[in-house]
N, C-alpha and C positions, 0 to 999 in steps of 0.2 A: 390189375387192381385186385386187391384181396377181398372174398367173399364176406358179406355181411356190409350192415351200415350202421355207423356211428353217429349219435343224435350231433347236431351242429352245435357247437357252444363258443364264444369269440368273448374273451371278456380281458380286460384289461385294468389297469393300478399301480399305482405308485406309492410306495412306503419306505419307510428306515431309509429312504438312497437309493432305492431299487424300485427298478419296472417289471411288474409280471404280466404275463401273457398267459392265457388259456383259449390254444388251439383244438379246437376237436373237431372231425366232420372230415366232410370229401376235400380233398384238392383241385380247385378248379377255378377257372376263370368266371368273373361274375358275367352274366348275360341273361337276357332275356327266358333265356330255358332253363339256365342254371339257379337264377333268383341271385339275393345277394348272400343267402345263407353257404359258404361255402369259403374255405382257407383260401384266400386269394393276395397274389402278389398287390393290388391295388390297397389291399387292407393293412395289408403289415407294411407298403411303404408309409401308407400312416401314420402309423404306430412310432416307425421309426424315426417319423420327419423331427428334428432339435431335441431327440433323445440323447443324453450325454452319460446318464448313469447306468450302472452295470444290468442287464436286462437276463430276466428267465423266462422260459417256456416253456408251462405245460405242455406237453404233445402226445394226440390220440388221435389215429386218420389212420383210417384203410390207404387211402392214396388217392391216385384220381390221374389229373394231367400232368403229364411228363414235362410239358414246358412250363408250365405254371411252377410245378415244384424245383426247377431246376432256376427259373428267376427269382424266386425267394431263395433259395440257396443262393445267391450270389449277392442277394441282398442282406445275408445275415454275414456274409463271406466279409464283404468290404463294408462292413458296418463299422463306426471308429470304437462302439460300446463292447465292453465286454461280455459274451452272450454263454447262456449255459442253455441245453435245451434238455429237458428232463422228462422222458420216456414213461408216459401215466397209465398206458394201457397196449396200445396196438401202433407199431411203427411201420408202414407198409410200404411197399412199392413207391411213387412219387412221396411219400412223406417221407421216408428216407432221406432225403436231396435237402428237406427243410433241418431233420436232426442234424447232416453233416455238416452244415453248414456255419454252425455253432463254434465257439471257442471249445465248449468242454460236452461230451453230451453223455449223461447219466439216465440207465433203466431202473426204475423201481423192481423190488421181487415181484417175479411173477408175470411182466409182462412178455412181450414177443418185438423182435424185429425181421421182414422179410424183404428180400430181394428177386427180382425177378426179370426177364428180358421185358421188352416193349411189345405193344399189342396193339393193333386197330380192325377195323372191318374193313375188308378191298373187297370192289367191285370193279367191271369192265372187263376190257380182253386184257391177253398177256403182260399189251406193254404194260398196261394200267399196274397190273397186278406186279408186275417188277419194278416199277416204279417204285411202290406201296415198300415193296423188299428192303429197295437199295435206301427205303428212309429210315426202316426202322434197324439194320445192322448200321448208320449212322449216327441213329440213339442211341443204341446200346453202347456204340464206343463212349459216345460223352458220359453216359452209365458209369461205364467201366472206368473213365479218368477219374468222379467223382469218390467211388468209392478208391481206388489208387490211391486218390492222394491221401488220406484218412488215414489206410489198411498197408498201405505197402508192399500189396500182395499183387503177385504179376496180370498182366492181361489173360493170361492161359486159366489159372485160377480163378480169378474172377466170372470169367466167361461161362467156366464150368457152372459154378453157383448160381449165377441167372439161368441156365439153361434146364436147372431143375428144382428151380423155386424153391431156394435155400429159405427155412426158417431157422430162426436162432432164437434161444431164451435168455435171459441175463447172461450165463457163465460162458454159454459158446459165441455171444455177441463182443463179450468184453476180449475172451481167447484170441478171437478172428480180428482185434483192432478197432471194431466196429462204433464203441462207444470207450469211453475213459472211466466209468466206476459203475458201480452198482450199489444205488440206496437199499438200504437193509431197512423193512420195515418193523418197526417196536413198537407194539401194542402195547395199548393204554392199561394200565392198573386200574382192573373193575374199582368203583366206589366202594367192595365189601369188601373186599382185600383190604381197600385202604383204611377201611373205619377197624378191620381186624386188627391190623397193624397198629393203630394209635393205640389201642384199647392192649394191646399184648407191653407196648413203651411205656405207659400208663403204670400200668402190673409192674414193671420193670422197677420203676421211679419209687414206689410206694414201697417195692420190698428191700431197695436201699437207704430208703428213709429210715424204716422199719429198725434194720439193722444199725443207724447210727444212733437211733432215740435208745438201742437199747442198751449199745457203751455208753453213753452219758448219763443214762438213769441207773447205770449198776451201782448200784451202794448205797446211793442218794436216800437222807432221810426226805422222802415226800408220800404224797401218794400209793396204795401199791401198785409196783411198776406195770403190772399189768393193765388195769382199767384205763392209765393214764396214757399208757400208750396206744389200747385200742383206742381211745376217744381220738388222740391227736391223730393218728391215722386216720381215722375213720374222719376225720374235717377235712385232712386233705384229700381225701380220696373224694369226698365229694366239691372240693374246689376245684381239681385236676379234672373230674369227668363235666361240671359246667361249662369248663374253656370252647 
């Protein structure tokens, strides 16, 4: 599991036809020690019970347990919904298994996704501890099928990557298969810009007024053409900057 913690967040909605999800927090089973605060297969088959419309997921997780994540991944796998899973900050270790799981899965700029072999604590004597061995190069195969089927990239490959706790950023995620696009984030238009901008359109409007009042008043016995056009201008200019 990757270093640091990410505050729990589980929040769910329905709009325009669509179900969002916002995953954040550890991967784990809910229990007694773990609390319920935690991305757990019990909660998202929730989620998912007589969902029909196209479903998205925020997703932000260090990671957690390897089978937890690996039974939500097969719960988004054989889901009949359309699912996008969308990469909000940190994709780690067992969260990996929830993003692949996805029909489509997209990183925003800037975040991360990593991979890594399987890890536990063993105690006892030898056998104990061979035991412990022969479970975890048995995870790491199911690992390695998962991301396979994704990436298309061999078991040898693969293996390597776990073996030295591959991080990747949007570009080398998307290169490696890992995910299908990358959201480009576009900041918002301060409010000054924008109020610059009306007031520059504004300017715009008035100096092509300007210029029509002033072919149609050439010749004209009226007024002289001056006063008559600063005034008329000068009305809309202040009816334009009212709006």
């Amino acid at each position: 599991m990757a270093d640091g913690k990410i505050e729990y967040k589980f929040l769910s909605e329905e709009k325009d036809g669509r179900k969002y999800l916002t995953l954040s927090g550890r991967v784990a089973k809910s229990s007694f020690w773990t609390g319920d605060d935690v991305i757990s297969a019990k909660s998202i088959t929730k989620e998912l019970e007589n969902t029909t419309v196209p479903i998205t997921v925020y997703l932000n997780t260090q990671g957690g347990d390897v089978f937890e994540g690996i039974e939500i991944y097969n719960l988004f796998k054989n889901h009949t919904s359309d699912i996008t899973v969308e990469i909000t900050g940190l994709c780690a270790s067992a969260g990996t298994f929830i993003a692949l799981g996805a029909d489509k899965v997209v990183m925003d700029t800037g975040t991360q996704f990593m991979i890594h072999q399987a890890s536990t604590i063993a105690y006892g004597n030898k056998e104990d501890i061979q035991k412990s061995l022969n479970a975890l190069e048995s995870i790491d195969k199911s690992i390695i099928s998962i991301y396979k089927a994704k990436t298309g990239k061999s078991d040898e490959e693969l293996e390597d990557m776990l073996k030295k706790e591959t991080w990747f950023d949007c570009e080398k995620a998307l290169e490696n298969g890992f995910i299908d696009e990358i959201k480009e984030t576009v900041p918002k238009q301060k409010e000054e810009e924008k109020n610059n901008q009306s007031n520059i359109d504004i300017q715009n409007l008035v100096d092509l007024i300007t210029d029509e009042l002033e072919k149609r008043n050439a010749g004209a016995e009226q007024k002289p053409v001056e006063e008559e056009k600063t005034k008329k201008i000068s009305n809309f200019s202040k009816f334009m900057k009212g709006m």
